[in-house]
C-alpha positions as CSV (number, residue, x, y, z in Angstrom):
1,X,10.8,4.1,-44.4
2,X,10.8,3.2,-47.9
3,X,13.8,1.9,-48.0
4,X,13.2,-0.7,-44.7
5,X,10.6,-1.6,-46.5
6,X,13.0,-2.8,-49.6
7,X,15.4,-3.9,-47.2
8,X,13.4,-6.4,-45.1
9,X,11.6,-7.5,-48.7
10,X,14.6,-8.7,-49.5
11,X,16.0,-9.7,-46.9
12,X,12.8,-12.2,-47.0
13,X,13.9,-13.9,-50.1
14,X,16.7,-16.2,-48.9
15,X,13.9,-17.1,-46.0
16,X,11.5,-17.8,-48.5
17,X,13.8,-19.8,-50.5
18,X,15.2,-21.7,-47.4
19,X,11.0,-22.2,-46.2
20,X,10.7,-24.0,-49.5
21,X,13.9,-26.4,-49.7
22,X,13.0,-27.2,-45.9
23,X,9.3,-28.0,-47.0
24,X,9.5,-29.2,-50.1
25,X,12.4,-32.1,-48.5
26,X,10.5,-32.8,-45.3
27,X,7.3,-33.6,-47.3
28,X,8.8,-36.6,-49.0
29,X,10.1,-37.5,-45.7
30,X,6.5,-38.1,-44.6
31,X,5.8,-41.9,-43.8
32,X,4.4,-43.7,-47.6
33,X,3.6,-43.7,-50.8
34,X,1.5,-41.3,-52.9
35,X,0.9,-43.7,-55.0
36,X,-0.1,-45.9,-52.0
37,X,-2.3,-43.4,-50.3
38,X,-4.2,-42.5,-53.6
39,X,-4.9,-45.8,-55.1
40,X,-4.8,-48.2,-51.9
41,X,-2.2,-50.5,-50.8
42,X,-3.2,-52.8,-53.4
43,X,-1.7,-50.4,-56.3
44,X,0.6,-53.0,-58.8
45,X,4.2,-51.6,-58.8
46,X,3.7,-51.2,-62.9
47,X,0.2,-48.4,-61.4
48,X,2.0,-46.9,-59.2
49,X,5.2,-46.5,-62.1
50,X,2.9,-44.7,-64.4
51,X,1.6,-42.8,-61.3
52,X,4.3,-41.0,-60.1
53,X,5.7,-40.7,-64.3
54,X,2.7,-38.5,-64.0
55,X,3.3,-36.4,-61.5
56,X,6.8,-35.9,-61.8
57,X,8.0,-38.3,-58.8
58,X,10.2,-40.6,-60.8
59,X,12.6,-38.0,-61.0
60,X,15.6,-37.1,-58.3
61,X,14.6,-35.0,-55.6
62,X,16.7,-32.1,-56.9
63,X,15.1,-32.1,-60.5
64,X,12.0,-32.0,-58.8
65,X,12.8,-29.0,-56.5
66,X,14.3,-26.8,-59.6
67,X,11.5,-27.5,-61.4
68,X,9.0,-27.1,-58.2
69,X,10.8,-23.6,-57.9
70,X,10.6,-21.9,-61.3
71,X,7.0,-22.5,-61.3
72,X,6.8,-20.9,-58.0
73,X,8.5,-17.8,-59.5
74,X,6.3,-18.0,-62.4
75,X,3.6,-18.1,-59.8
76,X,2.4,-21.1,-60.3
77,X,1.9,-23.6,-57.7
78,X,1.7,-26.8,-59.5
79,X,-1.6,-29.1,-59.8
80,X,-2.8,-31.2,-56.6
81,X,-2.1,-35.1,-56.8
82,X,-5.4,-36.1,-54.9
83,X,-7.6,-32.9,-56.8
84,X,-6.0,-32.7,-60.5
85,X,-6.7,-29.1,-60.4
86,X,-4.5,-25.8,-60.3
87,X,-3.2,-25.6,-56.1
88,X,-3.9,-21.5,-57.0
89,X,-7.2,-22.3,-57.3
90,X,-8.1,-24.3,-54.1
91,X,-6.0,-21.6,-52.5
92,X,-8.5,-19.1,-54.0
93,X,-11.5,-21.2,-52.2
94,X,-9.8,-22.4,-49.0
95,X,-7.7,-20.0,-47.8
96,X,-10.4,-16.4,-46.9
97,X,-11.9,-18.9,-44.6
98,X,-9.2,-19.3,-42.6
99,X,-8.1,-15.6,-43.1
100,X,-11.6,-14.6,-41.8
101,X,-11.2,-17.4,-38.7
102,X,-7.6,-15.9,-37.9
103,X,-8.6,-12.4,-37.9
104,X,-11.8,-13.1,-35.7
105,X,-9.3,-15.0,-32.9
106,X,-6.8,-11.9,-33.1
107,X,-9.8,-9.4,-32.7
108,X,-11.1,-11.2,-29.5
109,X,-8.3,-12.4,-28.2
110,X,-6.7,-8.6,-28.5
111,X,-10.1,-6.9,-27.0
112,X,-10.3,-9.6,-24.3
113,X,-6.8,-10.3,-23.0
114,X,-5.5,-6.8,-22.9
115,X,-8.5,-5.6,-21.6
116,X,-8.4,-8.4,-18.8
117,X,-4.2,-7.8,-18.6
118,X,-5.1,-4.1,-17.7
119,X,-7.8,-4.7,-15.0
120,X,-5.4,-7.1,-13.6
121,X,-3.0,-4.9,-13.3
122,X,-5.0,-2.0,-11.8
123,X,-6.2,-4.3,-9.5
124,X,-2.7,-5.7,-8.8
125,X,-2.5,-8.5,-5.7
126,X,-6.6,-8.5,-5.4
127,X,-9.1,-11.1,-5.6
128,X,-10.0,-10.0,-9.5
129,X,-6.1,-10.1,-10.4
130,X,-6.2,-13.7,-9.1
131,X,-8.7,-14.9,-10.4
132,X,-7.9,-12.9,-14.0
133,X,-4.4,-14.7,-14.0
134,X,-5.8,-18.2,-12.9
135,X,-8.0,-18.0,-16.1
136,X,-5.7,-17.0,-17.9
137,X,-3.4,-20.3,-17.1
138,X,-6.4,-22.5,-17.5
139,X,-6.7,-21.2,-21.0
140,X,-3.0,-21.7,-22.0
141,X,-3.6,-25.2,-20.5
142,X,-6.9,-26.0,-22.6
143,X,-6.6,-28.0,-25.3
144,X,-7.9,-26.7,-28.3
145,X,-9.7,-30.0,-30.0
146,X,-11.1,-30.4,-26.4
147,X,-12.3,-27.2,-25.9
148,X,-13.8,-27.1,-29.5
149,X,-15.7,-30.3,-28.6
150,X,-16.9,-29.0,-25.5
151,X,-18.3,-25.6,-26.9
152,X,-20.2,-26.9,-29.7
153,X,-21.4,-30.1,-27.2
154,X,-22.8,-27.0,-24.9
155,X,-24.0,-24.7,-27.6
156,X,-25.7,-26.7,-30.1
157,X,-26.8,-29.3,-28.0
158,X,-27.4,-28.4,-23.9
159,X,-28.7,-25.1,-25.5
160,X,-31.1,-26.4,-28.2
161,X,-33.9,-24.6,-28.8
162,X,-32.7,-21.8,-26.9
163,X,-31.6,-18.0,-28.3
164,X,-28.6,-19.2,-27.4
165,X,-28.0,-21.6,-29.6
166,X,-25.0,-21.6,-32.2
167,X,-24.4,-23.7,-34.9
168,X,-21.6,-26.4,-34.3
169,X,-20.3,-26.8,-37.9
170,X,-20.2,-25.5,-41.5
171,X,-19.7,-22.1,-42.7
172,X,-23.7,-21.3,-43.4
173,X,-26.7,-22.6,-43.0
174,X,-27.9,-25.5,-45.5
175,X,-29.8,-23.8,-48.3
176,X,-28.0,-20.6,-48.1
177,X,-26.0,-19.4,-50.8
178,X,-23.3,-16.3,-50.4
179,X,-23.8,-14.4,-54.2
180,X,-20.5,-13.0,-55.0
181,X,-20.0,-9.0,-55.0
182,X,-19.8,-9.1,-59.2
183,X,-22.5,-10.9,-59.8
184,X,-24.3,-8.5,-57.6
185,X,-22.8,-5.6,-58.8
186,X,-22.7,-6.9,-62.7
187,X,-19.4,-7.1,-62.9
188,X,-17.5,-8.7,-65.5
189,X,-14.2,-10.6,-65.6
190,X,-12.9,-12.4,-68.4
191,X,-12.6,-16.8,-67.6
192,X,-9.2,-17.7,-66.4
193,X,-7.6,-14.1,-65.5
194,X,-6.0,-12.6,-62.5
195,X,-9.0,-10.4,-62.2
196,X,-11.5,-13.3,-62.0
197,X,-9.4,-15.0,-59.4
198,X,-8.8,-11.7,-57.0
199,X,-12.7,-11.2,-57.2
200,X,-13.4,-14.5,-56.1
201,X,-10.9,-14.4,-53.5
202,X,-12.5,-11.5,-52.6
203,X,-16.2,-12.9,-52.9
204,X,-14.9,-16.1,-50.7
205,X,-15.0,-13.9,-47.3
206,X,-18.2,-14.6,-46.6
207,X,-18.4,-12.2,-44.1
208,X,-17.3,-8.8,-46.3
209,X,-18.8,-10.2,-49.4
210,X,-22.4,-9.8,-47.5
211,X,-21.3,-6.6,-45.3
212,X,-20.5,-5.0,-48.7
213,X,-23.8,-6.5,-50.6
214,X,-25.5,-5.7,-48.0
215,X,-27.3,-9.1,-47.4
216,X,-27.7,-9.4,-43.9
217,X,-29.3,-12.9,-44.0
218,X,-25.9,-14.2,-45.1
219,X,-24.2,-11.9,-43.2
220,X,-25.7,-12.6,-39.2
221,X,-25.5,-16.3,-40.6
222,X,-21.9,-16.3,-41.1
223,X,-20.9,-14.3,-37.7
224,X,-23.3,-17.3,-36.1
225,X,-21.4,-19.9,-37.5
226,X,-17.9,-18.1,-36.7
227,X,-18.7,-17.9,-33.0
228,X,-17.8,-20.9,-31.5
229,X,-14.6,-22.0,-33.9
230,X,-13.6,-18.0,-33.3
231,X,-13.5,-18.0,-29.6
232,X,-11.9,-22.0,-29.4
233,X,-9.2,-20.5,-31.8
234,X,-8.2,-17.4,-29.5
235,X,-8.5,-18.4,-26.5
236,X,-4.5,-19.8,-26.0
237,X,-4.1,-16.2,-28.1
238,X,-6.3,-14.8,-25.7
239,X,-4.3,-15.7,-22.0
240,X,-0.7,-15.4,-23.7
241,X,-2.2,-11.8,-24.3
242,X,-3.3,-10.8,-21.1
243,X,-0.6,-12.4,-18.9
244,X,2.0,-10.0,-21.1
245,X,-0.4,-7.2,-20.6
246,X,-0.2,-7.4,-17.1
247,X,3.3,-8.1,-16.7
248,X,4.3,-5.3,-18.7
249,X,1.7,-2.8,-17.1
250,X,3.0,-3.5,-13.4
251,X,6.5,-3.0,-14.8
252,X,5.8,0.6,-16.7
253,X,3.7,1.8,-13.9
254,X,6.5,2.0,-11.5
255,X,8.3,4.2,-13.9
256,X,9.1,7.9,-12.9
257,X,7.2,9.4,-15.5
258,X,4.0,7.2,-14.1
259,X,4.6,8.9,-10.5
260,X,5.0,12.6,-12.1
261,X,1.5,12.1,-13.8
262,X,-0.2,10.9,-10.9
263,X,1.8,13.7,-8.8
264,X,0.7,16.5,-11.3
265,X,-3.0,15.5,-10.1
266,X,-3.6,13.2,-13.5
267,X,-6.3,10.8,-12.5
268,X,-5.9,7.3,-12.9
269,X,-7.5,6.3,-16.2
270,X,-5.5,8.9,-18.2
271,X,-2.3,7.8,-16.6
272,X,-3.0,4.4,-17.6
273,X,-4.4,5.1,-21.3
274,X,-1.9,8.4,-21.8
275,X,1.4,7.5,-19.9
276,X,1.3,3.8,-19.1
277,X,-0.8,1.8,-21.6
278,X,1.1,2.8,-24.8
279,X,4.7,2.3,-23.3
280,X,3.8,-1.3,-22.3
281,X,2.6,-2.7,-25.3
282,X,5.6,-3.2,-27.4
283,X,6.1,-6.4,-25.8
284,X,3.0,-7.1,-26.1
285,X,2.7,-6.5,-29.9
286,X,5.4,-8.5,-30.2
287,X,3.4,-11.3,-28.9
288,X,0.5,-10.6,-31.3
289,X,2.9,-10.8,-34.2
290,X,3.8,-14.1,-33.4
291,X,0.1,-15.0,-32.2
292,X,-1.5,-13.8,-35.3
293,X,0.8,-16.2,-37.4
294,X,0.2,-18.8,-34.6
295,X,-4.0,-18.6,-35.6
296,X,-2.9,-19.0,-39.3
297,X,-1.0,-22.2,-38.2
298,X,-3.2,-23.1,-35.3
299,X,-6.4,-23.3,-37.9
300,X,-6.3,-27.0,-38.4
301,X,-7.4,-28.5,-35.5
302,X,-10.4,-25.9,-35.2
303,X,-11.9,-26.0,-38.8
304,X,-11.2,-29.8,-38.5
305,X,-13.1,-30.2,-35.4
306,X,-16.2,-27.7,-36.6
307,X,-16.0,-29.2,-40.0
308,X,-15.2,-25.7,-42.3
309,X,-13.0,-26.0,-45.4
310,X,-10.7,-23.5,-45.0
311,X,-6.7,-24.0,-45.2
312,X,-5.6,-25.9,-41.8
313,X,-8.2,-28.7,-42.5
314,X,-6.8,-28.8,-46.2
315,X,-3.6,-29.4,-45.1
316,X,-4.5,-32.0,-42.9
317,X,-6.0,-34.2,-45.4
318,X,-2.7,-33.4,-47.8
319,X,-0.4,-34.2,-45.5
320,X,-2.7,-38.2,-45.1
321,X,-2.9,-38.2,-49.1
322,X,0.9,-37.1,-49.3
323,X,-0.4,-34.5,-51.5
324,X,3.0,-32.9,-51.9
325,X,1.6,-30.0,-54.3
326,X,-0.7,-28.7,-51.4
327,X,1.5,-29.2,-48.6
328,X,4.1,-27.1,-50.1
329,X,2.0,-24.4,-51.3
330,X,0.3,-23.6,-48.0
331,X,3.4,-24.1,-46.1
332,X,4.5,-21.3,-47.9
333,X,1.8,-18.7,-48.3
334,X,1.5,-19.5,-44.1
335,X,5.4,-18.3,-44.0
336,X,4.3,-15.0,-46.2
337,X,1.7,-14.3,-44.0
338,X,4.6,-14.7,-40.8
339,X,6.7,-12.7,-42.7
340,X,5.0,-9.8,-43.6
341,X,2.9,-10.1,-39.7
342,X,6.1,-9.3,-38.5
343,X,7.2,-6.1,-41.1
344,X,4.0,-4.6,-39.4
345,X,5.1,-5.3,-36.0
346,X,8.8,-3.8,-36.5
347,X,7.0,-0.9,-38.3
348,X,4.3,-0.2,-35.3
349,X,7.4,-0.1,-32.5
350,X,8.0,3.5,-34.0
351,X,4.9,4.7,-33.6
352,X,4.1,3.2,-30.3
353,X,7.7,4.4,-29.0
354,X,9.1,7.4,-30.6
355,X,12.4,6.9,-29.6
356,X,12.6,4.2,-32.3
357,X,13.0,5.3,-35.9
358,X,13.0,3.0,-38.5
359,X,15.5,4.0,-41.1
């Protein structure tokens, strides 16, 4: 196991290396100027000189990209154009948001669509499978902006003054203020280390920081807030899910072994959870592999729509200042997080089938 393990590591590294060239090219392929963007059209040509002498862009595209890489292997990824500050740092603040908002989607949308994928199946060619699998193409069909729009119009504004009301924006409430584990715990970590950083990337999940601090004020606040951006972000997840679900469930229970458990007097939910359930879902893990990267990449139109700063809505605003820095640094930690979502899905097929043995 191990030694897959090693394998597919390295195996990564050429990907990695190839995610960065392809990144680090098509950013400067992006439509104008830095320089431009930063300082307005009206930046002199001697401005905009001294600008990009600044930041390195004078040089040929090839100096910058060795230079670009070694401080990537030093782990370093460079200084933002529009910010002036370390791209490590705004990592540490931006990205647990959108870890938090990924994980939420996957949660729901896994809970919901194979949940709705089995009842469908069960209740194969009946009015509930119809109308299960018409939902379910309504919800690939939705866009997400739209539906985001739509939810928080309904929520926060039809449902005003009601208990079920929701916030439509932000990560907490005005006024409130997430404390950070250490400071809670007195903990101490020296300015400027790797320890200080991983404990505020740490205390930046808003939602652990206060399940493990136990403040529940902060805590209820920031599942409120989550709701709506949660359920627009899965819900494309969500129908992919249970249409594979069912697919793959008519499919297994026609098998042989299906038909000796039902003929040995098995009744029908433990066929379904012993015999059938567990053999169907390797496609369907497959799916949430690629789905889980899909809510990393899919962030940005739902934190830009209900206004939270996480690290799709970063990238947004990067890619309009041509902050090349940014671009390229989320790009790739977005590819890791692919990457090592699909080691775990190669690594679960032989435990969900044991005919598959990963050496």
């Amino acid at each position: 196991m191990l030694g897959y393990i090693s394998r597919r590591l390295l195996m990564s590294i050429p990907v990695l290396i190839g995610i960065l060239l392809v990144t680090f090219v098509l950013a400067r392929l992006i439509p104008g100027d830095p320089c431009k963007a930063m300082l307005g059209e009206k930046a002199s040509p001697a401005v905009c000189e001294r600008f990009k002498r600044i930041h390195g862009l004078d040089q040929p595209i090839y100096v910058q990209f060795v230079v670009y890489a070694g401080q990537i292997v030093q782990g370093d990824f460079g200084k933002s154009i529009r910010f002036s500050r370390p791209v490590s740092k705004i990592l540490i603040e931006r990205l647990p948001l959108t870890i938090e908002l990924a994980l939420g989607g996957l949660i729901v949308a896994l809970i919901v669509g194979v949940g709705l994928g089995v009842i469908s199946a069960m209740r194969h060619n009946t009015g509930v499978d119809v109308i299960t699998m018409i939902a379910a193409n309504i919800g690939i069909s939705m866009p997400v902006f739209w539906l985001g729009l739509m939810l928080a119009y309904a929520f926060a504004l039809l449902l005003k003054g009601t208990p079920f009301w929701l916030p439509p924006s932000g990560r907490l409430t005005a006024g409130l203020v997430s404390t950070p584990f250490f400071e809670v715990w007195g903990w101490i970590a020296a300015k400027d280390s790797a320890r200080e950083a991983f404990y505020n990337f740490i205390a930046n999940h808003f939602i652990f920081n206060a399940l493990i601090t136990g403040d529940w004020k902060i805590f209820n606040d920031a599942i409120r807030h989550m709701i709506l951006p949660v359920i627009t972000l899965s819900t494309i997840p969500m129908a992919i899910i249970a249409r594979m679900t069912r697919s793959s469930l008519l499919e297994v229970m026609g098998r042989d072994y299906v038909r000796t458990a039902r003929a040995k007097g098995a009744g029908e939910p433990r066929v379904m959870t012993r015999h059938a359930l567990r053999n169907a879902l390797l496609p369907v893990v497959t799916i949430v592999g690629l789905q889980m990267g899909g809510l990393l990449g899919g962030a940005v139109l739902t934190e830009t729509v209900f206004g939270l700063a996480g690290v799709g809505r970063m990238l947004f605003e990067a890619i309009t200042a041509r902050d090349y820095p940014i671009i390229q640094a989320f790009t790739v930690v977005i590819a890791v997080f692919y990457m090592l979502i699909n080691l775990v899905v190669d690594l679960s097929y032989g435990y969900l089938d044991p005919r598959i043995r990963i050496e």
